[in-house]
N, C-alpha and C positions, 0 to 999 in steps of 0.2 A: 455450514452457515454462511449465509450471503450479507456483508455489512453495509455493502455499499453503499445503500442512501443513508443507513446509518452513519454513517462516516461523515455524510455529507450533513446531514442534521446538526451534528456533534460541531461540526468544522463552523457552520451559518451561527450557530450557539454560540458557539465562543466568540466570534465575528462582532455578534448582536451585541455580546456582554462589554468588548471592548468601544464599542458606541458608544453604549450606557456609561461606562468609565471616564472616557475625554468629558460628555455632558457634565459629569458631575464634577471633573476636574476646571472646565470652565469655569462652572458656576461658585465652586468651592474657591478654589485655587491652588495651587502647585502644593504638592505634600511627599514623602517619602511613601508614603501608603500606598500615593496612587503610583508609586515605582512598582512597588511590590506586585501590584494588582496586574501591571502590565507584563514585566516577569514572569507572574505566573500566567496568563494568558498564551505569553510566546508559546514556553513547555507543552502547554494542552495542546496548541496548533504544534507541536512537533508531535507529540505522539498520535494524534490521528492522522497526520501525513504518514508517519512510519506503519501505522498499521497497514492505509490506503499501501505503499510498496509493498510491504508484504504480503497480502493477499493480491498482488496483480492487477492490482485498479488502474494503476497509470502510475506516474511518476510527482513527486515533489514538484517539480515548473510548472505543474497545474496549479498548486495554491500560491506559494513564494512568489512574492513581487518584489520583498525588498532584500540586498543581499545580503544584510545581517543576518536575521532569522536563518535565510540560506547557509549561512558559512557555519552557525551553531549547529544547523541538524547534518550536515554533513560531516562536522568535527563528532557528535554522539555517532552516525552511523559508524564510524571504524574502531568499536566497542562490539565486544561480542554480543549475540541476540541477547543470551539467557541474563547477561547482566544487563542491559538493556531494561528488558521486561522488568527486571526486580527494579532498579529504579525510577520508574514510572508506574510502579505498584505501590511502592511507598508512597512517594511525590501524592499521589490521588486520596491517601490518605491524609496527609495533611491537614490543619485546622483551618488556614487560612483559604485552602483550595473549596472547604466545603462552603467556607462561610461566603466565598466570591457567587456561589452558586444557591445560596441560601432556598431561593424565588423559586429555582427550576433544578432540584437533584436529580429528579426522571431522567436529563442529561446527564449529569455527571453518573448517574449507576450505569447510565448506556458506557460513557466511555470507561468505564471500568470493566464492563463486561466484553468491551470490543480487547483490550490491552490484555486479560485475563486470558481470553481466546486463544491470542496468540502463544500461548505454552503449549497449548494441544494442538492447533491446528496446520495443517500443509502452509507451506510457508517461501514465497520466493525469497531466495540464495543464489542463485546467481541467474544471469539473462545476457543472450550473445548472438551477434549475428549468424549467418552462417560462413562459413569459411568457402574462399576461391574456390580450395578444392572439393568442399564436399558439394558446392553447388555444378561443378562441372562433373558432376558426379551423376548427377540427377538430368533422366530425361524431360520430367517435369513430374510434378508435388500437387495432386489429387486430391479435395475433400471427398469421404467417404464415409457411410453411416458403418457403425461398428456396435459392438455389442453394448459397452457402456456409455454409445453420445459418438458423436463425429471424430472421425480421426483422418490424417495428414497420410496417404498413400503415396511413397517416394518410388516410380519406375526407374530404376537404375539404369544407365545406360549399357553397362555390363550383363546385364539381365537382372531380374527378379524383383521382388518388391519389399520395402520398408514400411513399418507404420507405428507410427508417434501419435496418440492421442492429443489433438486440437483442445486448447484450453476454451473452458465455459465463455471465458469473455473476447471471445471471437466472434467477429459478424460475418462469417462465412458459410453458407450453405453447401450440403451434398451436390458434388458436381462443379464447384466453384474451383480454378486454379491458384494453387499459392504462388507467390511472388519468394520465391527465396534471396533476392537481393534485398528484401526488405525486411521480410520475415524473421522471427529470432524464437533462437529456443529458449524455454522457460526450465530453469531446476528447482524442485520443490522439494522440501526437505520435512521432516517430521524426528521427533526422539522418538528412538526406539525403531523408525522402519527406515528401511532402505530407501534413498533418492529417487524420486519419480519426473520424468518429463512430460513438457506440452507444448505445443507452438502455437504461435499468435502470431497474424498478419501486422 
């Protein structure tokens, strides 16, 4: 399942909802409530960034501008996934998370179904350059059509040949060279199956 513009809907939605929030904070005036509200907003915009990393969308510095928020969702990432996931399963239950959303739950069942997801589905765990040596390694690194979708054809300089399935959100075509100083491999993880790779320009 592809979330990504869901992601992005979810992320422009909470965006929207903290608009609406300062307005009414204006117009009101300064309350604990509307701490609350904000609070919970941050949370929402961290757990659809951490999903957006998980599924390989890009990184966190795509949405974060300011370093708070940054420093929170980086202090949650070094928490295992699975607790993780449990609490941002709870959190989205909450009364006051539903009641923020009152207007538009179609969003919030979206970001529940995105944060759900992630129990089942392939999951980036780690992501790395490639190394000095394995790149002197390589005469050069070939897209190539394969059975299931494109993949990364490494000619060794030794002889013979390697191949790494090229992740879906590559914009590389059959016949295009990889850049291995730039390139990195991708480790995706699942319960219950064994580690799978994929590279991305």
């Amino acid at each position: 399942m592809d979330y990504k513009e869901d992601i992005r809907r979810c992320y422009s939605c909470i965006m929207e909802q903290e608009k609406t929030t300062v307005n009414m904070e204006l117009s009101m005036g300064f309350s604990m409530n509307f701490r609350t509200i904000y609070q919970t907003l941050d949370v929402l915009k961290i757990m659809m960034v951490y999903a957006w990393e998980k599924y390989g969308y890009g990184t966190y510095k795509e949405f974060f501008k300011g370093r708070e928020l940054e420093t929170k969702y980086l202090n949650i990432k070094q928490h295992p996934h699975d607790v993780i996931i449990n609490d941002f399963k709870k959190y989205l239950k909450q009364f006051h998370v539903r009641t923020i959303f009152d207007d538009d739950l179609k969003s919030l069942e979206k970001m529940e179904e995105i944060i759900n997801s992630l129990e089942t589905s392939w999951i980036v765990t780690n992501s790395r350059l490639f190394t000095p040596e394995e790149i002197a390694a390589v005469d050069r690194a070939e897209v190539v059509a394969s059975q299931y979708g494109n993949s990364v054809c490494f000619f060794m300089k030794g002889g013979g040949q390697t191949y790494i399935p090229l992740s879906e959100q590559s914009k590389l075509a059959v016949g295009d060279e990889l850049d291995l100083k730039t390139a990195k491999l991708v480790t995706l993880s699942r319960k219950g199956n064994d580690d799978i790779y994929r590279v991305i320009e």
